[in-house]
C-alpha positions in Angstrom: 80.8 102.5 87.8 79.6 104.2 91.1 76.0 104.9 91.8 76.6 108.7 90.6 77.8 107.3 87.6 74.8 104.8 87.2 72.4 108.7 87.9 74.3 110.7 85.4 74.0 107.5 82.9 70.4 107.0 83.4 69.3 110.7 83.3 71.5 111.5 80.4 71.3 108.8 77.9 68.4 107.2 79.6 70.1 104.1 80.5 69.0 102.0 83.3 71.5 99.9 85.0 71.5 97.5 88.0 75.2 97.8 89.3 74.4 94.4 91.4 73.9 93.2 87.9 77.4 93.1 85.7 76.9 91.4 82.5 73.8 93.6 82.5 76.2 96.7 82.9 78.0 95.6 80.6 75.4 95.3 77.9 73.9 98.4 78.7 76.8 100.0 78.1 78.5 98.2 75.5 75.5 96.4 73.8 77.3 93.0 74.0 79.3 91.2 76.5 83.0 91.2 75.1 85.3 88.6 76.3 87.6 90.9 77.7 85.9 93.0 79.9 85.7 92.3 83.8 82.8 94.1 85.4 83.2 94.7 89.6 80.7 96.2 91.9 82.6 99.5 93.0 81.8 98.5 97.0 83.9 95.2 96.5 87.6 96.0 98.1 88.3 92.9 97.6 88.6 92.0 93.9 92.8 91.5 92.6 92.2 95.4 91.0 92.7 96.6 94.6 95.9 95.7 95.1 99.3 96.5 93.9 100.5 93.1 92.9 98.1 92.8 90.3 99.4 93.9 87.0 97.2 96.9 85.0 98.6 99.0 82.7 96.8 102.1 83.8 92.9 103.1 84.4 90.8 106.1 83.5 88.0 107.7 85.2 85.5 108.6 82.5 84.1 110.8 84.4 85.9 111.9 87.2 83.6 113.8 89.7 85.1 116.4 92.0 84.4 114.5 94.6 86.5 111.3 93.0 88.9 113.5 92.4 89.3 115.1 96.3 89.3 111.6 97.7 92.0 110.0 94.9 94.4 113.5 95.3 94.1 113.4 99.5 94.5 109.3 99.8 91.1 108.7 101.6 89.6 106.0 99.0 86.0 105.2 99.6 85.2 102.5 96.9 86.8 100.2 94.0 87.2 102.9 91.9 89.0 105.7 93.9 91.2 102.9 95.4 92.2 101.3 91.9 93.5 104.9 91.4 95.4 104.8 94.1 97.3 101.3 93.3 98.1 103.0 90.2 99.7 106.6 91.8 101.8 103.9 94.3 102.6 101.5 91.3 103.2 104.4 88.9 101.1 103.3 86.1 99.3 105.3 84.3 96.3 107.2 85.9 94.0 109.1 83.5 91.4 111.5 85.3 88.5 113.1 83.0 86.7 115.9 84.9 83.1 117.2 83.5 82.6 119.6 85.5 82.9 123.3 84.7 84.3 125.9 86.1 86.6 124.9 87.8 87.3 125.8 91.8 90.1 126.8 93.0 89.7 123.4 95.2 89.8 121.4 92.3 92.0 122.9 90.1 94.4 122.7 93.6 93.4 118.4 94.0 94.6 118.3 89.6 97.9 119.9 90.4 98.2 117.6 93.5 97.4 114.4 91.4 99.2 115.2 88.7 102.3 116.0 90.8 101.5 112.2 91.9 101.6 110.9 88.7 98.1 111.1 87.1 97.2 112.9 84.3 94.5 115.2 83.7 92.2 115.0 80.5 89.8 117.2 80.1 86.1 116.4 78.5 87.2 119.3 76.0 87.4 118.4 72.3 90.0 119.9 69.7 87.8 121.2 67.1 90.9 121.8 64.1 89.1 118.7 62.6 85.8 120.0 62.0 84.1 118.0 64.7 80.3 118.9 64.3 78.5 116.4 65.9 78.3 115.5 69.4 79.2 111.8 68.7 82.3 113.1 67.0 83.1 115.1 70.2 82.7 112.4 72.6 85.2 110.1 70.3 87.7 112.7 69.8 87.9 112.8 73.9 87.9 108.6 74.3 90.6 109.0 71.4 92.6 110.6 73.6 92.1 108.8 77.3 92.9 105.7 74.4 96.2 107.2 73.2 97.6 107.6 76.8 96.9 104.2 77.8 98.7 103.3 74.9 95.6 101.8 72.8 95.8 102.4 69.3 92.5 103.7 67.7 90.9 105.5 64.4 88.3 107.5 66.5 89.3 110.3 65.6 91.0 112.5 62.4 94.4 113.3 63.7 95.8 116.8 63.4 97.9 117.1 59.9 95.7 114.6 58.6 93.6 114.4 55.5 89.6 115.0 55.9 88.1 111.4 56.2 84.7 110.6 56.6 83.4 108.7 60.5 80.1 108.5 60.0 78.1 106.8 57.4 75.1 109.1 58.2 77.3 111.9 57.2 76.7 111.1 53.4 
């Protein structure tokens, strides 16, 4: 998470984090520490994410700022996380991008084509609303649903398309 991230997080869902605190990331975020997650400070080059010879099977930027975004598509990494994306456009893993913001510029509609002519995908925070998503909770899962499904994670987040009605949320009795 970069500090932009920590803002956006702590404005929006009034969240504080101390990124020089990980397991306290972590639990802010996740409300438990699980096993299998590895929390870095996204100043530290020097962690075995940054290079090539350490096995990933993809990453996803969740969200992806324009700014991210410029940096990953020109090669000019300035922290963990824009250089993570990089090892994956060299190692051609899978690279999943989720820009936010809206409209578009012709800048950063130019920086999608140029990453996704590297290898990355781009996913944007736009819900499919064929399954009658009405809540905002239901939005934001039909979205990580998807970054999920291109990193090849199987999930139930969301109804698929062709699929019978089902219900997510017990609060939606």
């Amino acid at each position: 998470m970069s500090e932009a991230g920590q803002k956006v997080i702590n404005h929006e869902l009034q969240i504080p984090l101390d990124l020089n605190d990980g397991p306290g990331v972590v639990r802010g975020l996740l409300g438990e520490e699980p096993p299998n997650v590895v929390y870095h400070h996204y100043k530290d080059l020097e962690v075995a994410i940054a290079s090539g010879s350490y096995k990933t099977e993809g990453m996803a930027i969740v969200p992806c700022s324009g700014g991210t975004l410029g940096r990953i598509a020109c090669g000019a990494s300035s922290n963990l996380i824009e250089r993570a994306a990089e090892v994956c456009l060299k190692e051609r893993r899978r690279l999943i991008l989720v820009p936010r913001e809206t409209p578009y510029s012709e800048i950063m509609i130019e920086n999608m084509l140029r990453v996704t002519r590297a290898g990355a995908m781009i996913l944007p925070a736009s819900p499919g609303f064929y399954a009658g998503e009405t809540r905002v909770e239901q939005m934001v899962d039909f979205i990580v649903s998807r970054v999920l499904d291109h990193l090849g994670v199987d999930n139930t987040l969301m109804q698929r398309y062709g699929e019978p009605a089902r219900r997510r949320h017990p609060e939606e009795d």
